[in-house]
C-alpha positions in Angstrom: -21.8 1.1 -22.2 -20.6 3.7 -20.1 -23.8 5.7 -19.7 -25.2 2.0 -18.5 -23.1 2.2 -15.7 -23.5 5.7 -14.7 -27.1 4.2 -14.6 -26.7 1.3 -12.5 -24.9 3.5 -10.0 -27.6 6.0 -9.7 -30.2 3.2 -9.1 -28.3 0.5 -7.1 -25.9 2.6 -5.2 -25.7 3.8 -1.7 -26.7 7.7 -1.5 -23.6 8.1 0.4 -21.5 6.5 -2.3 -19.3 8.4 -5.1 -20.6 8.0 -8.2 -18.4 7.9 -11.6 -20.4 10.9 -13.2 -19.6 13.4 -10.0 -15.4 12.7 -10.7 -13.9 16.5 -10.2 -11.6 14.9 -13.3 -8.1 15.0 -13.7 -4.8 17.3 -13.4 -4.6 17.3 -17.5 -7.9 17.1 -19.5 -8.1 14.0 -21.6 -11.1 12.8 -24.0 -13.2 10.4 -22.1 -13.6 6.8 -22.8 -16.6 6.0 -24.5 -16.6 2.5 -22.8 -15.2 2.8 -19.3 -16.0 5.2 -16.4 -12.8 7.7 -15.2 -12.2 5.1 -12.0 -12.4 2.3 -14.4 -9.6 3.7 -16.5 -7.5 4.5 -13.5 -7.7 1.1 -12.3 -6.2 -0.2 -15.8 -3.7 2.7 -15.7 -2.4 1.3 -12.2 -2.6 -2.4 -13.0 -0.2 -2.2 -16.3 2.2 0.3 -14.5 5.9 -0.2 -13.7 5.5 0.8 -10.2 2.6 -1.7 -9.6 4.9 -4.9 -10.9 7.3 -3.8 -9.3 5.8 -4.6 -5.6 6.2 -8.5 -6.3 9.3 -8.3 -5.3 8.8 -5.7 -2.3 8.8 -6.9 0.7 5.6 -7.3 2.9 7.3 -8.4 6.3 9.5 -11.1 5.8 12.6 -9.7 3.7 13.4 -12.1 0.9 11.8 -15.0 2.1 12.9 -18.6 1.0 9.4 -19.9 0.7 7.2 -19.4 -2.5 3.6 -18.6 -0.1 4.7 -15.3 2.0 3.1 -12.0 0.9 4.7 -9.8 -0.9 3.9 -6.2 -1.3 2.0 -6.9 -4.3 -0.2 -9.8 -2.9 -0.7 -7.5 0.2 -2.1 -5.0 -2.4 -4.2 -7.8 -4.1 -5.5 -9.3 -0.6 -6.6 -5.3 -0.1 -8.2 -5.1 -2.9 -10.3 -7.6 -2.4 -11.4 -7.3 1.2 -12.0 -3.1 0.4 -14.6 -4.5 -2.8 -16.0 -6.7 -0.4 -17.1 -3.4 2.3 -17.7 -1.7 -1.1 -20.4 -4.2 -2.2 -21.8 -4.6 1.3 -22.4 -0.8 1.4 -23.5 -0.4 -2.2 -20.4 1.8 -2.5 -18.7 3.0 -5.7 -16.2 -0.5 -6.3 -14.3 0.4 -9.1 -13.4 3.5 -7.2 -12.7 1.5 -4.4 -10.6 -1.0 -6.4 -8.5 2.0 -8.2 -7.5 3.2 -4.6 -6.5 -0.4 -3.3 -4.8 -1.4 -6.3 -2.7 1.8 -6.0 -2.6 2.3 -2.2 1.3 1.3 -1.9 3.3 2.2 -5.1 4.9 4.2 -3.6 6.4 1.7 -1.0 9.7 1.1 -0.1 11.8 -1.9 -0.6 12.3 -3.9 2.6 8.5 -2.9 4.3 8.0 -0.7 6.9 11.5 -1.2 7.7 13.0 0.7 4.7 10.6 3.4 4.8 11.5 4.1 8.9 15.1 4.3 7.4 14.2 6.6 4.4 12.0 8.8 7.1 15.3 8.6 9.2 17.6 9.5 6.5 15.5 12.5 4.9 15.7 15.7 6.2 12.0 16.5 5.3 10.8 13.0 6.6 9.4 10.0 4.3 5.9 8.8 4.5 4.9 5.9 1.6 1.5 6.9 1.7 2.1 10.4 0.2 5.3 9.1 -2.1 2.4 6.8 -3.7 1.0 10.3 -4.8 4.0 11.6 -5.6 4.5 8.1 -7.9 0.8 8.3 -9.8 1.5 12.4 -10.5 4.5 12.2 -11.1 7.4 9.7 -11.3 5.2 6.7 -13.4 5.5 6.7 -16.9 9.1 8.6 -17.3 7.9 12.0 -15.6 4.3 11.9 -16.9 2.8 10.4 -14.1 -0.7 8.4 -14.6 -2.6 11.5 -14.2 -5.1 10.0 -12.2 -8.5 10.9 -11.3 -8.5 13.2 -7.8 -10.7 10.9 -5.9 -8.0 8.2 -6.5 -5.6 10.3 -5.5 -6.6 11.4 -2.2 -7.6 7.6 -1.5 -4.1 6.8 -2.1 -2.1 9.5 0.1 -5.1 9.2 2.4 -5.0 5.7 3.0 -3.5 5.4 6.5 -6.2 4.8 9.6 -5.1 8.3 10.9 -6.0 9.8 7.9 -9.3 11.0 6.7 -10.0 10.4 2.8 -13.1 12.3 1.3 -14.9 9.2 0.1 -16.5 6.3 1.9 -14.3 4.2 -1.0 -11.6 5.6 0.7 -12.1 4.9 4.0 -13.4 1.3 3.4 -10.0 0.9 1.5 -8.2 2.3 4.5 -9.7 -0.5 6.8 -9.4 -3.1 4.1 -5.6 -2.3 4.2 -5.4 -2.9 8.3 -7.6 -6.0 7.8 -5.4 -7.4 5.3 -2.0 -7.1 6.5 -3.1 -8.7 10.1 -4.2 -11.3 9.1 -2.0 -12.4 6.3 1.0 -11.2 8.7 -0.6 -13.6 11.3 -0.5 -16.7 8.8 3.1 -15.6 8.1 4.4 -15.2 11.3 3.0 -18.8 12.6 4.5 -20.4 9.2 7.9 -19.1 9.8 7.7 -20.1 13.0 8.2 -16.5 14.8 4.8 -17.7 16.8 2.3 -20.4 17.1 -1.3 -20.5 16.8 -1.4 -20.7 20.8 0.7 -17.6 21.0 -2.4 -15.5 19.9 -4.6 -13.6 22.5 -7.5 -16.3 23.5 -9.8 -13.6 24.3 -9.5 -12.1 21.2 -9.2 -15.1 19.0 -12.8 -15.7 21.3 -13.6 -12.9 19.4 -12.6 -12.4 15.9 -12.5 -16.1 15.2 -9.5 -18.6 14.5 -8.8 -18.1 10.9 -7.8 -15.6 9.1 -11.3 -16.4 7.2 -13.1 -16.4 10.0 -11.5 -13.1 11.4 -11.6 -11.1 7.9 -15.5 -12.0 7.7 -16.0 -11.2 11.1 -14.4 -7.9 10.5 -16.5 -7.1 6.9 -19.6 -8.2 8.5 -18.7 -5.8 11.9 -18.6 -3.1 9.1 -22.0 -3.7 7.4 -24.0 -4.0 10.9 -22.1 -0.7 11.9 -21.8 1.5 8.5 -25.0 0.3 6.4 -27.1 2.8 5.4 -25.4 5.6 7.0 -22.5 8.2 5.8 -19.6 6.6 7.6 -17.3 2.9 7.4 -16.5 2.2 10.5 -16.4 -1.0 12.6 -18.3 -1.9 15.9 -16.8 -0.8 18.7 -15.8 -4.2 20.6 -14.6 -5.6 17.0 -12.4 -2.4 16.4 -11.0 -2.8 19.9 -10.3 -6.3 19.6 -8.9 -5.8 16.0 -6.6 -2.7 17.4 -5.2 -4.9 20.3 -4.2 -8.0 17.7 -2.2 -5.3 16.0 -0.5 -4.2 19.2 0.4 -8.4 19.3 1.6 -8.0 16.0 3.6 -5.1 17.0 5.1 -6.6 19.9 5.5 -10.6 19.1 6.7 -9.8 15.4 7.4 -6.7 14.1 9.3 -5.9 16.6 10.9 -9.2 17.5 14.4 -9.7 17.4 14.9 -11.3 14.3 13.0 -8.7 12.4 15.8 -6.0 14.0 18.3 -7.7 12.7 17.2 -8.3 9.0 16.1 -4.4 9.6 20.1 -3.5 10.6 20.9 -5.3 8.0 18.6 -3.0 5.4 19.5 -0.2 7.1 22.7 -0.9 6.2 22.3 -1.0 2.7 20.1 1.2 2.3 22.2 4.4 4.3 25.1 3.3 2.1 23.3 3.8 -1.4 21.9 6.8 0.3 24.9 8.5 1.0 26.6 6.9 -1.9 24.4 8.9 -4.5 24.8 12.0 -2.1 27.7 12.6 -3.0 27.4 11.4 -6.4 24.2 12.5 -8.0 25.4 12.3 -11.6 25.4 8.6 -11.5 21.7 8.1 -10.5 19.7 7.2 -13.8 19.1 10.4 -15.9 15.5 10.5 -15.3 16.2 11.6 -11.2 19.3 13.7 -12.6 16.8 15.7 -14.8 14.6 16.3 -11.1 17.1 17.9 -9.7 16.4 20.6 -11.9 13.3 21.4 -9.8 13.2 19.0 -6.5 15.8 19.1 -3.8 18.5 16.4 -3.5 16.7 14.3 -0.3 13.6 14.4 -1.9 15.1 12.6 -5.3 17.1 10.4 -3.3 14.0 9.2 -1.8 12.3 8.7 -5.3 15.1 7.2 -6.8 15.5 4.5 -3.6 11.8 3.9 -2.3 11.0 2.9 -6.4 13.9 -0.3 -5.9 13.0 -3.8 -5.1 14.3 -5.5 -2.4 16.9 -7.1 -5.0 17.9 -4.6 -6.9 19.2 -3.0 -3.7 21.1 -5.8 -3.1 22.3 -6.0 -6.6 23.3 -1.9 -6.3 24.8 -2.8 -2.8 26.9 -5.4 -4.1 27.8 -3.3 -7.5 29.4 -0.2 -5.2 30.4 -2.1 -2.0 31.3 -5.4 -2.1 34.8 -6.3 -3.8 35.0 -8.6 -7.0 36.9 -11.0 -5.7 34.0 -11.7 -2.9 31.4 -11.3 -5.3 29.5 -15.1 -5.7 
């Protein structure tokens, strides 16, 4: 079965796409699967780990939100996935690759969105970046110190997957712009059913645009791609759709991210998050055994980071309340 679809890639695949057979492999040598191709396998790997099942409850934007229909980190990743396969078929890429990357683009995230990892980059020393902790979680921290031992192309998706970044594969790249497709929109339908801002609050111009849905704006996005990329060695938008796309993330930025009742929920994460920081600081023995054992050959900051970024949203709260909060106030 699996030397069918090394076929089907060589004949119905882009020249410019990555094809299963050409995988550099892995960091440890395992015996292939006779029925599914390397990517295929990592995409599996990723799907039933710990740190993938985690992100449902990881935030997106809103921090534990009341309502069952606000993304979570984990229908972010899903939403990803399926606008990156949707470039990938368009330009006869490699899609399994492409799903493996999407489906593992943000294990390594922190609880509380961007907002926990600006406090963990704040709070480190060295810095904290999610895209590269996801690398550090597939080599390494999955699977009780084994990592998933995924294939390199994965990889360098993953760690690679910010806009400012340059993966090696069309997959990644595609995966890259699925991810900035994705969260604007769906952060869009968010913010308007919270009631942060209305449908009249977005830019007219570029609504003109991109279209009025978040259907309408994805497809107008994908199909901006194809015109622009098909056929050639690149995945890359037209120029007026990238523009307008960039200046609804700059609204984004301004009218919600950054809006005041975001900063307080963030104060509030920051909070917590500083105090379980500095808690296990100065008390490293009483971090699971599995992050005491790293200290052996990682620096304090660095397992700090692994030990917080890999929480939920709730079990820091659970933690906070544990070390912080007095019985007696305890609910």
């Amino acid at each position: 079965m699996k030397d069918k679809t090394f076929e089907m890639e060589e004949t119905f695949l882009s020249k410019y796409a990555f094809k299963s057979i050409n995988t550099v492999g892995r960091l440890k040598k395992e015996t292939p699967c006779p029925m599914r191709t390397e990517f295929q396998r990592d995409r599996d790997r990723i799907i039933h780990s710990k740190a993938f099942r985690r992100l449902k409850n990881k935030t997106q934007v809103f921090f534990s939100p009341e309502g069952d229909h606000y993304r979570t980190r984990l229908t972010h990743t899903l939403t990803v996935s399926q606008v990156a396969r949707a470039i990938a078929r368009a330009l006869s890429l490699n899609e399994d690759l492409t799903e493996a990357i999407a489906l593992g683009h943000d294990l390594g995230h922190t609880p509380f969105g961007h907002s926990g990892e600006r406090i963990l980059n704040a709070l480190n020393p060295k810095g904290f970046r999610h895209n590269e902790n996801s690398g550090r979680v597939v080599d390494l921290l999955e699977s009780d110190g084994k990592g998933l031992n995924l294939t390199r192309e994965v990889v360098d998706g993953i760690i690679n997957h910010k806009l400012n970044s340059n993966p090696k594969t069309l997959e990644g790249k595609a995966v890259s712009l699925a991810d900035r497709i994705a969260y604007i929109n769906h952060d869009i339908d968010d913010a308007i059913d919270s009631g942060i801002i209305t449908f009249n609050h977005l830019p007219k111009d570029l609504i003109e645009i991109l279209g009025e849905t978040s259907s309408q704006r994805i497809n107008t996005m994908v199909q901006s791609i194809f015109i622009e990329s098909d056929g050639k060695n690149k995945v890359e938008m037209q120029p007026e759709i990238a523009l307008a796309t960039n200046q609804l993330r700059d609204f984004l930025f301004e009218n919600v991210y950054n809006a005041d009742t975001f900063k307080k929920e963030e104060e509030k994460a920051n909070r917590m998050i500083s105090a379980l920081y500095n808690y296990y600081k100065e008390n490293l023995n009483l971090m699971p055994e599995f992050y005491v054992k790293l200290l052996n050959d990682y620096d304090k900051d660095t397992v700090l980071c692994d030990y917080i970024s890999g929480m939920s949203d709730g079990f820091v709260v659970k933690k906070f309340t544990e070390l912080f909060i007095p019985d007696k106030w305890k609910l």
